[in-house]
C-alpha positions in Angstrom: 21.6 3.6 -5.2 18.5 3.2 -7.8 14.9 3.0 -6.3 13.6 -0.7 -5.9 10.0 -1.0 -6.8 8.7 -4.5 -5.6 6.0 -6.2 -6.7 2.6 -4.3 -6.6 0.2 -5.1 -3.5 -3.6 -6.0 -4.6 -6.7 -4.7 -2.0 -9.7 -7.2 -3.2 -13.1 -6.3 -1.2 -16.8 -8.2 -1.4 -18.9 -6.5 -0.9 -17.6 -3.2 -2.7 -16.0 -0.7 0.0 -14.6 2.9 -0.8 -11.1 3.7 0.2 -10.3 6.4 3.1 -6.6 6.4 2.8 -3.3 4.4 2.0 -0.5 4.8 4.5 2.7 3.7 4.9 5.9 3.1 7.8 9.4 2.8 7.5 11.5 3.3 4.3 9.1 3.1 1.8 7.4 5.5 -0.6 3.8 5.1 -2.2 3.9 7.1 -5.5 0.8 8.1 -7.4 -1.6 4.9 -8.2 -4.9 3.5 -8.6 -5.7 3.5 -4.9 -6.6 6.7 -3.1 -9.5 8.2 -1.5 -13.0 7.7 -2.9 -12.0 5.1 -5.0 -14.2 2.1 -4.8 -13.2 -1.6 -4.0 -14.8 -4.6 -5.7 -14.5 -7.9 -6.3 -13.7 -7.3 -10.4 -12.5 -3.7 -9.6 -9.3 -3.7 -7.0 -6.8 -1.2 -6.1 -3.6 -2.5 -6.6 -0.7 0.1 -4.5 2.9 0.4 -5.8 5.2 0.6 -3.5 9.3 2.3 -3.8 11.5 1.0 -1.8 14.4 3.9 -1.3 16.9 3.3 1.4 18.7 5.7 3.7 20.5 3.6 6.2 22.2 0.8 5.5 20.9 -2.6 6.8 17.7 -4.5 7.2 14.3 -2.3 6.8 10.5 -2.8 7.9 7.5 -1.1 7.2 4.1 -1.6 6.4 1.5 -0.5 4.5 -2.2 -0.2 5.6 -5.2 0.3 3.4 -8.2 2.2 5.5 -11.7 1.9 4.7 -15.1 2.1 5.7 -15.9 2.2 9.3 -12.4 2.9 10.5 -11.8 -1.1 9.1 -8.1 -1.4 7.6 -6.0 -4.3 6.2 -2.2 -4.3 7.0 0.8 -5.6 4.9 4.4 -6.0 6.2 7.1 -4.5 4.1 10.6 -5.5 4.4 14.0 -4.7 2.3 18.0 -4.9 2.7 
């Protein structure tokens, strides 16, 4: 079964806040991108995070990914796939 790559996610900040880390759950992979560590987070500069979406199992699949930054501060997407 091919990899599904959905849509890419867009991270926006104002003010401007550096990235700690991108994480994800479940059956989903984050290949190489634009967001990572030390990059920083603007209003006319976002990080936009690609997600692969590369079954195992059989069946409905959830997941998430969460961008961390400053502070301990994160933002949180669902992820789902069949």
């Amino acid at each position: 079964m091919p990899v599904i790559r959905p849509p890419p996610l867009t991270f926006r900040s104002h003010p401007p806040v550096p990235v700690a880390g991108v994480r994800r759950t479940g059956q989903f992979g984050l290949p190489a991108g634009s967001c990572g560590p030390r990059v920083v987070v603007g209003p006319s500069s976002p990080c936009t995070i690609t997600v692969d979406f590369d079954p195992t199992t059989v069946g409905n699949q959830s997941g998430s990914v969460t961008v961390t930054y400053q502070r301990d501060l994160s933002r949180s997407s669902s992820l789902s796939g069949v």
